[in-house]
N, CA, C and O atoms as CSV, one atom per row, in Angstrom:
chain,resi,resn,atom,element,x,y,z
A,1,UNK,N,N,-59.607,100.651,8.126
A,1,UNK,CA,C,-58.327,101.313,8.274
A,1,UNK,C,C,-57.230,100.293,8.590
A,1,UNK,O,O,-56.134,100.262,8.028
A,2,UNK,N,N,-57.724,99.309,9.729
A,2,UNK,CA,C,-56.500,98.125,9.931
A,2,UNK,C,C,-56.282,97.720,8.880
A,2,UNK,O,O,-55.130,97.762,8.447
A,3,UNK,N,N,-57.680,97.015,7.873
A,3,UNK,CA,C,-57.046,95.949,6.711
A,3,UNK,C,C,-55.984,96.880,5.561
A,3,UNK,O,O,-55.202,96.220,4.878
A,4,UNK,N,N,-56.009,98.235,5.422
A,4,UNK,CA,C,-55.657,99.349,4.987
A,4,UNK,C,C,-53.979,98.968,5.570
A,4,UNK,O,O,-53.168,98.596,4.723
A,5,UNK,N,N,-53.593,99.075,6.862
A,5,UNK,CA,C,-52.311,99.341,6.873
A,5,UNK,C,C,-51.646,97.844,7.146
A,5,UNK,O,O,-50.479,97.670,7.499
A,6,UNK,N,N,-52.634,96.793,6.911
A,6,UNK,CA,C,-51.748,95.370,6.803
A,6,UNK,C,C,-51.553,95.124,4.841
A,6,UNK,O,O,-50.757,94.413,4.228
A,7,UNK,N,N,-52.344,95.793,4.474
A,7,UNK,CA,C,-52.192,95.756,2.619
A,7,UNK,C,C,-50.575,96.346,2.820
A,7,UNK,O,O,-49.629,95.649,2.452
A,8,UNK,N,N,-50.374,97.661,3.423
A,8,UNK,CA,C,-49.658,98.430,3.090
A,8,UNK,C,C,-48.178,97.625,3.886
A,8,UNK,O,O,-47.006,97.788,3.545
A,9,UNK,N,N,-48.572,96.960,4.741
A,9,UNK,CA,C,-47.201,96.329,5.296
A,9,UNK,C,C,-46.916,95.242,4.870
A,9,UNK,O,O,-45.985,94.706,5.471
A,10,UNK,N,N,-47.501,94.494,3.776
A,10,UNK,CA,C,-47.165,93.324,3.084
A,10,UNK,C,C,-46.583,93.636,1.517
A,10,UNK,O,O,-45.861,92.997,0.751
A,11,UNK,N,N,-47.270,94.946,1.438
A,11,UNK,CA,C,-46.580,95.553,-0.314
A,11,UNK,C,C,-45.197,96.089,0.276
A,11,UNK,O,O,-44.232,95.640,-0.343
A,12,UNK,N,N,-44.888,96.920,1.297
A,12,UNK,CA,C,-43.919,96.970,1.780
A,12,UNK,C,C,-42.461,95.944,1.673
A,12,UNK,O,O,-41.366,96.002,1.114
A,13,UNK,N,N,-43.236,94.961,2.609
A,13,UNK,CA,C,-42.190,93.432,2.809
A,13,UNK,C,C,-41.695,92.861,1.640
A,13,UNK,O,O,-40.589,92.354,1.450
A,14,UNK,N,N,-42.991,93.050,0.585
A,14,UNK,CA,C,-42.503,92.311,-0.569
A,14,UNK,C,C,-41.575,93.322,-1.579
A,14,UNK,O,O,-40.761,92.809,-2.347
A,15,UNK,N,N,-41.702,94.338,-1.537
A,15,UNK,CA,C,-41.405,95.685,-2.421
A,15,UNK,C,C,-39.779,95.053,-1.634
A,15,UNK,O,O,-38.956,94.609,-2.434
A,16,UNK,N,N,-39.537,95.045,-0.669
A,16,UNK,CA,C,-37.867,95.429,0.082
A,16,UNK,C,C,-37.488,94.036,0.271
A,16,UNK,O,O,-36.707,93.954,1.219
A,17,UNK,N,N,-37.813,92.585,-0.421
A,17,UNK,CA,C,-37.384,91.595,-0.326
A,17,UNK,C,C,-36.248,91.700,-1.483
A,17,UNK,O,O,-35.222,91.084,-1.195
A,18,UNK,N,N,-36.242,92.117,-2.269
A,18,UNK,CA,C,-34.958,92.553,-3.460
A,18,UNK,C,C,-34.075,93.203,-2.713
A,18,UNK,O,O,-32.975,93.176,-3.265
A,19,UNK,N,N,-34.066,93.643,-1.939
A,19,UNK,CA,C,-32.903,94.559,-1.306
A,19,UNK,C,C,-31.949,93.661,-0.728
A,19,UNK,O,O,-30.740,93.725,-0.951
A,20,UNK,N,N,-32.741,92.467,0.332
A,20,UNK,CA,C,-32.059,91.818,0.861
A,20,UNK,C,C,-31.492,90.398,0.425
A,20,UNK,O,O,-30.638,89.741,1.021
A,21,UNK,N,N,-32.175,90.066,-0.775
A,21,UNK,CA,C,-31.857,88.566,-1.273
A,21,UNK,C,C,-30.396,88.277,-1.023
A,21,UNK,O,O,-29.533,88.985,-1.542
A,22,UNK,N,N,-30.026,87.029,-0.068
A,22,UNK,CA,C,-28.707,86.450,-0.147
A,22,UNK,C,C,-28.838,86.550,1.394
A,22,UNK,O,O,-28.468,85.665,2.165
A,23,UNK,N,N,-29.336,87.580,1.715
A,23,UNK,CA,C,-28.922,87.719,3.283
A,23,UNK,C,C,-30.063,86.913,4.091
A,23,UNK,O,O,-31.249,86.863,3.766
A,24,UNK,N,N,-29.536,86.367,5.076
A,24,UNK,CA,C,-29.818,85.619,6.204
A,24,UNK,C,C,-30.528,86.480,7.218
A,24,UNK,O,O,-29.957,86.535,8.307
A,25,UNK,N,N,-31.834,87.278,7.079
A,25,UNK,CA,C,-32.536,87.599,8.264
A,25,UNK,C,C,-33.433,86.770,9.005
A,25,UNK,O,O,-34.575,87.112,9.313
A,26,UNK,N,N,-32.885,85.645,9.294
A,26,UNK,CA,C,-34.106,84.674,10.585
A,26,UNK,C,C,-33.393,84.693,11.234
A,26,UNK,O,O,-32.170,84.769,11.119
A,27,UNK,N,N,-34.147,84.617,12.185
A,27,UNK,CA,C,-33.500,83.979,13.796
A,27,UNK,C,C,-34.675,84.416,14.587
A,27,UNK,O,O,-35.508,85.216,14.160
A,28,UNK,N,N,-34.718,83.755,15.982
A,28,UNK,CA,C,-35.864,83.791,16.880
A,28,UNK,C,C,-36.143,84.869,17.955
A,28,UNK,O,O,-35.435,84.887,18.962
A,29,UNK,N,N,-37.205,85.829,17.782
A,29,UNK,CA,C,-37.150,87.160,18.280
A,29,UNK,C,C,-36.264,86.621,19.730
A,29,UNK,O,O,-35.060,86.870,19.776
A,30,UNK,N,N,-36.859,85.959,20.766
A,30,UNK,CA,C,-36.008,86.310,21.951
A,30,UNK,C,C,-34.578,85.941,21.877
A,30,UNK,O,O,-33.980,85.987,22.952
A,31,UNK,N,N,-33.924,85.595,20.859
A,31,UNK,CA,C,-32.513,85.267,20.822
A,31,UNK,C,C,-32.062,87.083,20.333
A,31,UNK,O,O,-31.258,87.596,21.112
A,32,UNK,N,N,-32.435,87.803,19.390
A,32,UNK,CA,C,-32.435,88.971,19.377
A,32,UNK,C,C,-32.742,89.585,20.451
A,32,UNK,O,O,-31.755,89.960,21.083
A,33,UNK,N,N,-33.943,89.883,20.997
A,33,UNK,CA,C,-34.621,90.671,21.976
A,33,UNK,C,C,-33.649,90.446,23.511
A,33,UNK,O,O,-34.272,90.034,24.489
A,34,UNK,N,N,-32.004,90.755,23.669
A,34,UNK,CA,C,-31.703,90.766,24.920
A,34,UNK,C,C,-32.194,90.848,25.728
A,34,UNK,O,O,-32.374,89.913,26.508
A,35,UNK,N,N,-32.656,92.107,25.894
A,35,UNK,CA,C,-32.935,92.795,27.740
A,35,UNK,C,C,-34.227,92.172,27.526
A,35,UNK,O,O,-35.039,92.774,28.229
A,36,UNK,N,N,-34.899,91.053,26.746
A,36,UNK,CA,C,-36.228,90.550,27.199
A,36,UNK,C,C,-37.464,91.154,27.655
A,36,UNK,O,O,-38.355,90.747,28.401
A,37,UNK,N,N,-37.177,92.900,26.613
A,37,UNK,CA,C,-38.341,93.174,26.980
A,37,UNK,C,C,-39.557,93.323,25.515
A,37,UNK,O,O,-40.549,94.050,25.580
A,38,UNK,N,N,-39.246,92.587,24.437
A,38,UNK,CA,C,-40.214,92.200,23.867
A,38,UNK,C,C,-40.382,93.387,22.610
A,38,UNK,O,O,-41.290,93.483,21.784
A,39,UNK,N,N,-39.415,94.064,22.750
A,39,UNK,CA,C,-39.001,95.281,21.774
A,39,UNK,C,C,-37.459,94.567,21.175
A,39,UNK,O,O,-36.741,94.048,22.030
A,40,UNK,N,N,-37.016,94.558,19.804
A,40,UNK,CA,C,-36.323,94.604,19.573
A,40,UNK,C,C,-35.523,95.757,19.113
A,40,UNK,O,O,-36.099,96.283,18.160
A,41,UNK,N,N,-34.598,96.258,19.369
A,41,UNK,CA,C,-34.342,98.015,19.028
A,41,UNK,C,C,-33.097,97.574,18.059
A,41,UNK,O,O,-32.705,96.431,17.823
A,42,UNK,N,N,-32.540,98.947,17.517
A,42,UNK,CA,C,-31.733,98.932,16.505
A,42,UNK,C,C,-30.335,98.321,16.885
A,42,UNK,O,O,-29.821,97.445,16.188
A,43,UNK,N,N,-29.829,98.746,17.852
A,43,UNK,CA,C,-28.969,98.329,18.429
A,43,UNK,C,C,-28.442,96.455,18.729
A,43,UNK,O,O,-27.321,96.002,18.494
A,44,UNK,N,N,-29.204,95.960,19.087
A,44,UNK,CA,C,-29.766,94.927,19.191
A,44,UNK,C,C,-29.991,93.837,17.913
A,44,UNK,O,O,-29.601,92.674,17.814
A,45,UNK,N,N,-30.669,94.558,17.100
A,45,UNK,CA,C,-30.758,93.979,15.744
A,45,UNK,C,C,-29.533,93.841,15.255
A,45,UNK,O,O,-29.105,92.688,15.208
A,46,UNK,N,N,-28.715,94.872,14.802
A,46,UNK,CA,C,-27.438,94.974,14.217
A,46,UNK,C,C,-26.668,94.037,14.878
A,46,UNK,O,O,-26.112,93.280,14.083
A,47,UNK,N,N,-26.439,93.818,15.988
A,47,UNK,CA,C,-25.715,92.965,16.682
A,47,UNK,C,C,-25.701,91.798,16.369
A,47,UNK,O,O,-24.766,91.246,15.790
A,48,UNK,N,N,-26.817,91.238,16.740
A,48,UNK,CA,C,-27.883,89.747,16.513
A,48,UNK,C,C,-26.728,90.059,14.623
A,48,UNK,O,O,-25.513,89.896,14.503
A,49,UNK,N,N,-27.571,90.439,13.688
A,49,UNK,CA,C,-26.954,90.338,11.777
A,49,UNK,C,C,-25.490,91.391,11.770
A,49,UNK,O,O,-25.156,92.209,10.913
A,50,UNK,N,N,-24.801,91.013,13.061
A,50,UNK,CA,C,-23.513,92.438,12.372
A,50,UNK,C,C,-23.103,91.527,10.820
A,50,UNK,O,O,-22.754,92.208,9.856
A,51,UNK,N,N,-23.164,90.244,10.699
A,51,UNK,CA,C,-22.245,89.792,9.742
A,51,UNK,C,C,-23.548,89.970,8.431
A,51,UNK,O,O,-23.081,89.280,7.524
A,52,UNK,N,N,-24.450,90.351,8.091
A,52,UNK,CA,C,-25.438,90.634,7.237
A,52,UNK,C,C,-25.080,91.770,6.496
A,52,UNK,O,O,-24.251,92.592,6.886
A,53,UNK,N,N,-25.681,91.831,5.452
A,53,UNK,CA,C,-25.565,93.039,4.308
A,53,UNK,C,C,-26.769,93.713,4.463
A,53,UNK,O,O,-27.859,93.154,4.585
A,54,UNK,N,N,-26.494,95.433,4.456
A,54,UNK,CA,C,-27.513,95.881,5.251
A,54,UNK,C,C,-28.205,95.983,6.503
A,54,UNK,O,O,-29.131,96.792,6.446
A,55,UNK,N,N,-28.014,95.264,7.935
A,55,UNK,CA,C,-28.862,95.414,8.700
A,55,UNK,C,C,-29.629,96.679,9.188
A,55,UNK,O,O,-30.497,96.498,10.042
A,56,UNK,N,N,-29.342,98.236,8.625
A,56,UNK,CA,C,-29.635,99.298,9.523
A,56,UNK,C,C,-30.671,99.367,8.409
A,56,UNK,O,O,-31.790,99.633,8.848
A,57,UNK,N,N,-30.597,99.168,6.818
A,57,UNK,CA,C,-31.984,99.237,5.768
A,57,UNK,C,C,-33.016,98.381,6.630
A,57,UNK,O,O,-34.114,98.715,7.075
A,58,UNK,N,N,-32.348,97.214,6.727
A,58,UNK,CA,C,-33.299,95.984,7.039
A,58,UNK,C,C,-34.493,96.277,8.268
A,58,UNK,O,O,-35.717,96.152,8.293
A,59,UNK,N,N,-33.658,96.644,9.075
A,59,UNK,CA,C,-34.608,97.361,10.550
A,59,UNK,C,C,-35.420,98.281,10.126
A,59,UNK,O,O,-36.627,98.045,10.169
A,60,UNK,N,N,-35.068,99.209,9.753
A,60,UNK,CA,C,-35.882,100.364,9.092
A,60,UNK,C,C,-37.385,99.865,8.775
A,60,UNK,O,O,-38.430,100.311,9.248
A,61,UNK,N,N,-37.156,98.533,7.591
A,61,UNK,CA,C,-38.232,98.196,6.657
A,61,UNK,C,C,-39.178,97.350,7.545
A,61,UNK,O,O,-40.409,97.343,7.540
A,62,UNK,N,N,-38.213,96.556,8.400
A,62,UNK,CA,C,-38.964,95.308,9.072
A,62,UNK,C,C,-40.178,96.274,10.427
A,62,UNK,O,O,-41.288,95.901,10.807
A,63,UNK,N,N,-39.473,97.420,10.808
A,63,UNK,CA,C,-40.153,98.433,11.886
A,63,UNK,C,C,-41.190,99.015,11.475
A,63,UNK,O,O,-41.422,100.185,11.781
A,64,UNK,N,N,-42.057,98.236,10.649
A,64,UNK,CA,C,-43.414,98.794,10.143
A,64,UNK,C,C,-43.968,100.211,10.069
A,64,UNK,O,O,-44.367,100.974,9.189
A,65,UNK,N,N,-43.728,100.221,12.116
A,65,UNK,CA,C,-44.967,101.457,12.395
A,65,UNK,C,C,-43.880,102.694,12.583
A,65,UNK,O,O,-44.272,103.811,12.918
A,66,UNK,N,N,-42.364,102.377,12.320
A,66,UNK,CA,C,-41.122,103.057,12.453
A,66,UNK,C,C,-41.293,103.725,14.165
A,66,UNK,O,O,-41.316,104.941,14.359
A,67,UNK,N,N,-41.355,103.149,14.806
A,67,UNK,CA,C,-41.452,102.912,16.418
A,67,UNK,C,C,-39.775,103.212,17.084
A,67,UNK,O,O,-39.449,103.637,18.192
A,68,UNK,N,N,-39.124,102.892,16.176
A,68,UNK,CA,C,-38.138,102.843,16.772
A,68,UNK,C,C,-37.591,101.222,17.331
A,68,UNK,O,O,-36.577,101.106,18.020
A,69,UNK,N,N,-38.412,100.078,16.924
A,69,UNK,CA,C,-38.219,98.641,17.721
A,69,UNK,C,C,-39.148,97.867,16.862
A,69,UNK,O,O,-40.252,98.158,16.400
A,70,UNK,N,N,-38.468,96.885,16.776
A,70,UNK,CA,C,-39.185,95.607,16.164
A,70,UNK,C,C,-39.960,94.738,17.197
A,70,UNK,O,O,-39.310,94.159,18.068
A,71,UNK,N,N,-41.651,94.584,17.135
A,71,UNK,CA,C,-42.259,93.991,18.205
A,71,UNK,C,C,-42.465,92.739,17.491
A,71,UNK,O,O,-42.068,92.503,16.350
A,72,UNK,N,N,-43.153,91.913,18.294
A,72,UNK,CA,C,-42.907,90.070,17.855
A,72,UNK,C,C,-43.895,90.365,16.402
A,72,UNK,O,O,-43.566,90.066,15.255
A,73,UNK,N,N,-45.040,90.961,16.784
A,73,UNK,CA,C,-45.743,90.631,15.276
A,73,UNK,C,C,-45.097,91.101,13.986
A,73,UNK,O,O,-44.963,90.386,12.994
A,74,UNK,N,N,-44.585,92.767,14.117
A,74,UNK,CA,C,-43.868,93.321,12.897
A,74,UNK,C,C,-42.832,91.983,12.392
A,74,UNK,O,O,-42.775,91.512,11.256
A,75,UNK,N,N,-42.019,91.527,13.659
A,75,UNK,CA,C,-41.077,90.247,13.026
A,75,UNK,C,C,-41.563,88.882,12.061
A,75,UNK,O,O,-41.192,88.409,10.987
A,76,UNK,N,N,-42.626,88.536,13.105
A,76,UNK,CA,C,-43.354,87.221,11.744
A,76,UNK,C,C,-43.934,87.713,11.073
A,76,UNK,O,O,-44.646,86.895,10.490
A,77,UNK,N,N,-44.144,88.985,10.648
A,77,UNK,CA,C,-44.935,89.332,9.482
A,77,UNK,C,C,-43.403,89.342,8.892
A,77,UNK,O,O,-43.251,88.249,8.347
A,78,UNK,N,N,-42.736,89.777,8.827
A,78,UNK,CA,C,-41.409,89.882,7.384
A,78,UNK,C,C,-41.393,88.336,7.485
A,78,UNK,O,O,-41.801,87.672,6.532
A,79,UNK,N,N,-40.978,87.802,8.501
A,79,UNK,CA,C,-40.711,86.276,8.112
A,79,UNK,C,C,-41.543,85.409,7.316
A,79,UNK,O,O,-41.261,84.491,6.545
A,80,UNK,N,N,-42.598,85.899,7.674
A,80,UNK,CA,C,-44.004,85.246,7.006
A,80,UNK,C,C,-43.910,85.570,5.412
A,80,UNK,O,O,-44.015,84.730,4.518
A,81,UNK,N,N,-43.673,87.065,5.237
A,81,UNK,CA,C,-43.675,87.366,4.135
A,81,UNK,C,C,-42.348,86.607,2.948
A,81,UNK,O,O,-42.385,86.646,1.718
A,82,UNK,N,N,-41.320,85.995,3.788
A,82,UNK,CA,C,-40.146,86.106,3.239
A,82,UNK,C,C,-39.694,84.336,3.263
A,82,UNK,O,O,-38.563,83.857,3.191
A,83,UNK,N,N,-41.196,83.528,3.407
A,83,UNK,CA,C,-40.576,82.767,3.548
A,83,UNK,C,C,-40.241,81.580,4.817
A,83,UNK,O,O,-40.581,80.398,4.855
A,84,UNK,N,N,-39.459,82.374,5.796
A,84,UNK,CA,C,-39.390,81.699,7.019
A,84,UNK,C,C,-40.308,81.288,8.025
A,84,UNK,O,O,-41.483,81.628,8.157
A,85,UNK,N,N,-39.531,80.409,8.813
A,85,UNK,CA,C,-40.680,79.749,9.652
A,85,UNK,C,C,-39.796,80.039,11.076
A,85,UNK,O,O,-38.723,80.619,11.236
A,86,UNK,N,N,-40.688,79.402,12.009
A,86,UNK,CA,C,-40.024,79.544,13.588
A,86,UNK,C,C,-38.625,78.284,13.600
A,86,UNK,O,O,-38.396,77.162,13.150
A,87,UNK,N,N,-38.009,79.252,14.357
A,87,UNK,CA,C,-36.680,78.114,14.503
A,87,UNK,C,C,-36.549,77.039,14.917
A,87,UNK,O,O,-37.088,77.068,16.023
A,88,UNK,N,N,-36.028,75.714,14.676
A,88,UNK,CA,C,-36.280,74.725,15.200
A,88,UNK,C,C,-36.212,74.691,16.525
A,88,UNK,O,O,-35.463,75.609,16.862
A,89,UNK,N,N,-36.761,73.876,17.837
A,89,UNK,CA,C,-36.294,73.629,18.840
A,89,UNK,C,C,-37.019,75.016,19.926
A,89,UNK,O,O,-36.876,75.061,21.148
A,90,UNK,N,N,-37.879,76.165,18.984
A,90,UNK,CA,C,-37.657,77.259,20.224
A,90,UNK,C,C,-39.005,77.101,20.074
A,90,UNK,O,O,-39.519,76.593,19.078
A,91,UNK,N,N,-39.827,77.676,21.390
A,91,UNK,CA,C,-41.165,78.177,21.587
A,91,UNK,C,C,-41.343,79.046,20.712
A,91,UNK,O,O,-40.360,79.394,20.057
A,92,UNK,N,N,-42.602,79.630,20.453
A,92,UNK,CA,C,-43.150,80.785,19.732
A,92,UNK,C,C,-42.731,82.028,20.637
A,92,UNK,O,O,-42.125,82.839,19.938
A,93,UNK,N,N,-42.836,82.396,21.797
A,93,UNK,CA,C,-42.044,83.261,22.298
A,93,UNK,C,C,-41.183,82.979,23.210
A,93,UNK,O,O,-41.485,82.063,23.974
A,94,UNK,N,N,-40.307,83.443,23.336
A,94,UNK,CA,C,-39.038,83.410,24.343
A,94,UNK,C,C,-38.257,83.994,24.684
A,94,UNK,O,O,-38.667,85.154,24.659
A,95,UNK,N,N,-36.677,83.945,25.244
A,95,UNK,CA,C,-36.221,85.058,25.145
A,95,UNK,C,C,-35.729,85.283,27.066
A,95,UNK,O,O,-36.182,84.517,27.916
A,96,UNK,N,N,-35.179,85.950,27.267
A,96,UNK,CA,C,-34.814,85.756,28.931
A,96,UNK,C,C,-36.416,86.835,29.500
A,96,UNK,O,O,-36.531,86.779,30.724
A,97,UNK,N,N,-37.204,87.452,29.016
A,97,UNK,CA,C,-38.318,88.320,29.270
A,97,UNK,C,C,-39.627,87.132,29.062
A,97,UNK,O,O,-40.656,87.363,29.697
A,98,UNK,N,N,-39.586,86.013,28.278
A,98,UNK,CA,C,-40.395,85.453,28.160
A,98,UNK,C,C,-41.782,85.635,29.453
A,98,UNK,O,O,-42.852,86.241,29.408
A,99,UNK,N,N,-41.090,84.750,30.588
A,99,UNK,CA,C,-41.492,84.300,31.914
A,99,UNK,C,C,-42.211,85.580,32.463
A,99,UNK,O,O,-43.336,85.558,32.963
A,100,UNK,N,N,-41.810,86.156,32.386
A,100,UNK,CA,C,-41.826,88.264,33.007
A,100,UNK,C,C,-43.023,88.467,32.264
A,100,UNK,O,O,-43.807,88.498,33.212
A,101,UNK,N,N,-43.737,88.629,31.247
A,101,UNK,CA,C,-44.163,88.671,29.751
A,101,UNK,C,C,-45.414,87.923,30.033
A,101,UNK,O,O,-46.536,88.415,29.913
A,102,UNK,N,N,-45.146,86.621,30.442
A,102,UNK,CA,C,-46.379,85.501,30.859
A,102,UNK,C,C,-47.039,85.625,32.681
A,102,UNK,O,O,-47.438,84.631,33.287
A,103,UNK,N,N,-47.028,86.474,33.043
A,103,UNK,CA,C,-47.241,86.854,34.711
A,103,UNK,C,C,-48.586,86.210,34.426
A,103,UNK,O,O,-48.935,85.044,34.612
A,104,UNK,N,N,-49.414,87.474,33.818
A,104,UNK,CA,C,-51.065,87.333,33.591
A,104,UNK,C,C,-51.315,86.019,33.191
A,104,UNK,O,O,-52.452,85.639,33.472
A,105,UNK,N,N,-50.512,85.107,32.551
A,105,UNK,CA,C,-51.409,83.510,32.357
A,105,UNK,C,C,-50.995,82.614,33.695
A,105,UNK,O,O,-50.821,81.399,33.606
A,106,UNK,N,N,-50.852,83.370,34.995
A,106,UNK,CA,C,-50.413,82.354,36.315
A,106,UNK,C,C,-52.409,81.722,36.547
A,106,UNK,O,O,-53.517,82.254,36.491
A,107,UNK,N,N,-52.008,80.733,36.734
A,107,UNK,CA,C,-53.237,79.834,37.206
A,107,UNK,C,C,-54.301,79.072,35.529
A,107,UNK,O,O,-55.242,78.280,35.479
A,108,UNK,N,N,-53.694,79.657,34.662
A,108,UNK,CA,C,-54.656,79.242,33.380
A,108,UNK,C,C,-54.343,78.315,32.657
A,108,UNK,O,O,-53.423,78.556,31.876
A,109,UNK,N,N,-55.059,76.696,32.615
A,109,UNK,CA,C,-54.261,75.939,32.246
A,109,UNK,C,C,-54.321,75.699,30.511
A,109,UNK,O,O,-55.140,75.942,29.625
A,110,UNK,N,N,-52.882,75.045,30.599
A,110,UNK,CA,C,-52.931,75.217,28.919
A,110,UNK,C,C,-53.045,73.987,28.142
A,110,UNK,O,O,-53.086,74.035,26.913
C-alpha cells in the first residue's frame, strides 16, 4: 500500500511540473516554516513565493496527503522530483523550531 501511494506521489509531481515551469519553487523548508513548527501551511507558503505564478495550485499539489501543510518529506519529494537540491550553506533541517524538534537527540553523539 506504501509503495502504492509513493508511485502515486511521484506521477503526481511529475504530471504538475508543466504547470509550474519558469517558476522558482526552492527554498529551504525552515526559511518557509516560520512558527518552526515543522508544518508548512498555506499561509506561509504564499508568503515565502508571493512573487511566484501560482503559489495556492502549487501548495495544493506539493501537500500530497492534502493535510492542509507541507511536512519536510512531502517538500524534498517535489524538490527531488523537480530537480532541486538543498540550499547552499543550510542544514538539512532548520528553521527557528529546528532545536525544539531535536530535544530527543540530547546526549547522542553524532
Amino acid at each position: 500500500m506504501i509503495k502504492h501511494a509513493g508511485f502515486i506521489l511521484m506521477a503526481m509531481l511529475l504530471i504538475s511540473g508543466a504547470s509550474f515551469a519558469g517558476s522558482d519553487y526552492n527554498a529551504h523548508f525552515g526559511d518557509m516554516d516560520k512558527d518552526g513548527n515543522q508544518i508548512v501551511v498555506k499561509d506561509e507558503f504564499a508568503a515565502y513565493f508571493k512573487d511566484n505564478s501560482k503559489p495556492d495550485e502549487a501548495f495544493a499539489i506539493i501537500d500530497a496527503d492534502s493535510s492542509g501543510g507541507i511536512d519536510h518529506d512531502e517538500w524534498h519529494a517535489f524538490k527531488k522530483m523537480h530537480g532541486y537540491e538543498h540550499m547552499d550553506g543550510k542544514t538539512h533541517m532548520g528553521g527557528p523550531g529546528h532545536m525544539e524538534g531535536m530535544k530527543h537527540m540530547e546526549g547522542v553523539k553524532q
